[in-house]
C-alpha positions as a Markdown table, in Angstrom:
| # | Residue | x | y | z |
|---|---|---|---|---|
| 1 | Unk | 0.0 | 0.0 | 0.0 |
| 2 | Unk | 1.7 | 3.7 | -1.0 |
| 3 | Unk | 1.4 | 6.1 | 1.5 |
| 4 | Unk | 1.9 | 9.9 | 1.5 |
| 5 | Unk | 5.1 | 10.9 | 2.7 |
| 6 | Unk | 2.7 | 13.7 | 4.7 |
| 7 | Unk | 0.8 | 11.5 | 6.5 |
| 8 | Unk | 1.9 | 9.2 | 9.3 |
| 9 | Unk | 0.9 | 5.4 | 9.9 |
| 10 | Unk | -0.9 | 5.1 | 13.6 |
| 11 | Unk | -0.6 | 1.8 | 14.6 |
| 12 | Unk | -2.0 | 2.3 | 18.0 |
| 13 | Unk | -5.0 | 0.5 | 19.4 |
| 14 | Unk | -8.3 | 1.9 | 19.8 |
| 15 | Unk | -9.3 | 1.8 | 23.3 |
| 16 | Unk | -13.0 | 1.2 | 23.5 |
| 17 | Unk | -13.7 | 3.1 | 26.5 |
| 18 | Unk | -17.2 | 3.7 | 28.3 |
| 19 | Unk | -18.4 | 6.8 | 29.7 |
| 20 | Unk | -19.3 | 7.3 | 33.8 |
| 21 | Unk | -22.4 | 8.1 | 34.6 |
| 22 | Unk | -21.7 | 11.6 | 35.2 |
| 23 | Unk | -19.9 | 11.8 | 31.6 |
| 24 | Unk | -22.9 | 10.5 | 29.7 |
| 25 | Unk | -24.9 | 13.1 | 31.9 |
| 26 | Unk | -22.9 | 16.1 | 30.7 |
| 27 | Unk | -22.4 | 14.3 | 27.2 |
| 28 | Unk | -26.5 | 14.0 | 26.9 |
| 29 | Unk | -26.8 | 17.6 | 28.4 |
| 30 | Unk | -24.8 | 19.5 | 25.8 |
| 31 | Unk | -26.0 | 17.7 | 23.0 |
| 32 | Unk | -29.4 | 19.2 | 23.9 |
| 33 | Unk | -28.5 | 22.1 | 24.1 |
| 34 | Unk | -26.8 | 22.5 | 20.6 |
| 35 | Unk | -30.1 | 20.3 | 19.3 |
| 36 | Unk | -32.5 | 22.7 | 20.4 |
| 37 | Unk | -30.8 | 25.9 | 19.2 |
| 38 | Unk | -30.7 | 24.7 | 15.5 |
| 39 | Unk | -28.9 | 27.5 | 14.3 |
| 40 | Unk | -24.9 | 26.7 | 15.7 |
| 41 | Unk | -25.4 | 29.7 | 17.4 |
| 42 | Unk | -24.7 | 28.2 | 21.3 |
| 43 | Unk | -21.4 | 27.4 | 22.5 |
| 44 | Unk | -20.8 | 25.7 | 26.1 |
| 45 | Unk | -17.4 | 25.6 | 27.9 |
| 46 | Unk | -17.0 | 22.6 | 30.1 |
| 47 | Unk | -15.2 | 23.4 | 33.3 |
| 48 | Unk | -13.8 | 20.5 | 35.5 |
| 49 | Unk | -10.6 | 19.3 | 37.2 |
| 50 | Unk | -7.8 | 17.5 | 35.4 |
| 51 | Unk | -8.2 | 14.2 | 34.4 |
| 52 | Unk | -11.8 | 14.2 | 34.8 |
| 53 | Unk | -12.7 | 13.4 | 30.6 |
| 54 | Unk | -13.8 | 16.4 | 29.4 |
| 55 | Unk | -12.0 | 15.8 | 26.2 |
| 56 | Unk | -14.0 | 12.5 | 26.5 |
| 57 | Unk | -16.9 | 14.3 | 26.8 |
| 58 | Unk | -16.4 | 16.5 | 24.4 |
| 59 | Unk | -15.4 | 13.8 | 21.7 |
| 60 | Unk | -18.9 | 12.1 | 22.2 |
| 61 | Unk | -20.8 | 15.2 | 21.8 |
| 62 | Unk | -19.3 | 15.6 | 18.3 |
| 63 | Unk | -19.8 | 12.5 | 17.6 |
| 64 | Unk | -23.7 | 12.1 | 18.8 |
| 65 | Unk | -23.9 | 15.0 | 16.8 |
| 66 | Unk | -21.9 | 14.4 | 13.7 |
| 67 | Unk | -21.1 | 18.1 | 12.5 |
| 68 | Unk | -17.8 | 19.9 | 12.4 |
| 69 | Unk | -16.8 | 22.1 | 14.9 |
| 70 | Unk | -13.9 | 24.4 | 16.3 |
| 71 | Unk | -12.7 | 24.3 | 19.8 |
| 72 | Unk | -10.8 | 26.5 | 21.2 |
| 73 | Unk | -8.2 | 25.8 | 24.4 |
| 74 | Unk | -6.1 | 28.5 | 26.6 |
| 75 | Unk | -3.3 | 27.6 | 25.6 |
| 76 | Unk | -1.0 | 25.7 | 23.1 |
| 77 | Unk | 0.1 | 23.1 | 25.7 |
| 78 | Unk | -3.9 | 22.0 | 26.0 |
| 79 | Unk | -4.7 | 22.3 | 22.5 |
| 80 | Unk | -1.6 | 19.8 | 21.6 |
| 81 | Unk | -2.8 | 17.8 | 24.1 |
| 82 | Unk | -6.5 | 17.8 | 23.2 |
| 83 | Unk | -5.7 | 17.7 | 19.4 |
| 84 | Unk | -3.8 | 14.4 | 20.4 |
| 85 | Unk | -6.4 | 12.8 | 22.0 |
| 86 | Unk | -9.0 | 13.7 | 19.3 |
| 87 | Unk | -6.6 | 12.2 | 16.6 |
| 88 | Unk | -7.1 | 8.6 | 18.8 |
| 89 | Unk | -11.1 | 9.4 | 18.5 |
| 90 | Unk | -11.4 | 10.7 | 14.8 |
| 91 | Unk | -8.6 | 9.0 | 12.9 |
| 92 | Unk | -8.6 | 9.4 | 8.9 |
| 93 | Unk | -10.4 | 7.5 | 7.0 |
| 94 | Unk | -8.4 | 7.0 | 4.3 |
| 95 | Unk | -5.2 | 6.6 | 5.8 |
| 96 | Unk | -3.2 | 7.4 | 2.3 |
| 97 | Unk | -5.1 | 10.6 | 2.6 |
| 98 | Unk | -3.4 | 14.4 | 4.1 |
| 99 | Unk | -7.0 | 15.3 | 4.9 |
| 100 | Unk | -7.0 | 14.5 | 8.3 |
| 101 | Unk | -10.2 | 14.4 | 10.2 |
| 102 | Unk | -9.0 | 16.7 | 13.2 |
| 103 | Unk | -6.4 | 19.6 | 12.6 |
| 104 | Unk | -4.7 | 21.9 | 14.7 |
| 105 | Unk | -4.1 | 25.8 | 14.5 |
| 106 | Unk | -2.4 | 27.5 | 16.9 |
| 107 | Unk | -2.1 | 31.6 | 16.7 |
| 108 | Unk | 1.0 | 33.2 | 16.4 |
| 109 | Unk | 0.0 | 35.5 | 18.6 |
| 110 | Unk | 1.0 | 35.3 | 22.4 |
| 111 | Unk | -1.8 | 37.1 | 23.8 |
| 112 | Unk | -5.0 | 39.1 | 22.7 |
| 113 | Unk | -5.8 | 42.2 | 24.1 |
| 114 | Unk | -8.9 | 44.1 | 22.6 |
| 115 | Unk | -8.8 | 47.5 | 20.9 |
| 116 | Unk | -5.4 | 46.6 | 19.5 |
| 117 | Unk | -6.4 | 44.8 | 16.3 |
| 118 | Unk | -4.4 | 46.2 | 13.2 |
């Protein structure tokens, strides 16, 4: 099988994991919420202690609700991170292809302060 030079082979099992209880709460919770407004015009931030799944969570809500979407993290630490994990949830699905299903932009900017767009 040729493979792009661009695109790497991820040989990696998929871990079937299950959610908690609490997990499929929140999961169920926000895809209401995006359900019922209709129009992509809601956004929720999900708050909670390291460790706790939110990037879990927040797979399975895309997922349950099968659109794109952008996320956007604090930092470029998280976002590597996140865009990571999300690689292990959405992999390609043409593995020859260099269209992955997640991507990652970071800014060049280090911070954002308003009123001092050019």
């Amino acid at each position: 099988v040729a493979r792009s030079a661009c695109c790497q082979v991820d040989d990696r099992p998929r871990t079937h994991l299950k959610m908690t209880d609490c997990q499929k709460t929140t999961c169920d919770s926000v895809v209401k919420i995006f359900a019922e407004a209709g129009d992509g015009s809601h956004f929720v931030t999900l708050k909670g202690v390291t460790g706790c799944g939110k990037t879990f969570i927040l797979a399975n809500v895309i997922k349950e609700l099968s659109h794109s979407c952008v996320i956007l993290f604090p930092n470029k630490v998280l976002a590597r991170q996140a865009f990571e994990a999300l690689q292990e949830f959405f992999p390609s699905d043409d593995p020859g292809s260099c269209s992955p299903s997640v991507e990652l932009y970071t800014s060049r900017f280090r911070e954002f302060v308003p009123g001092t767009e050019r």
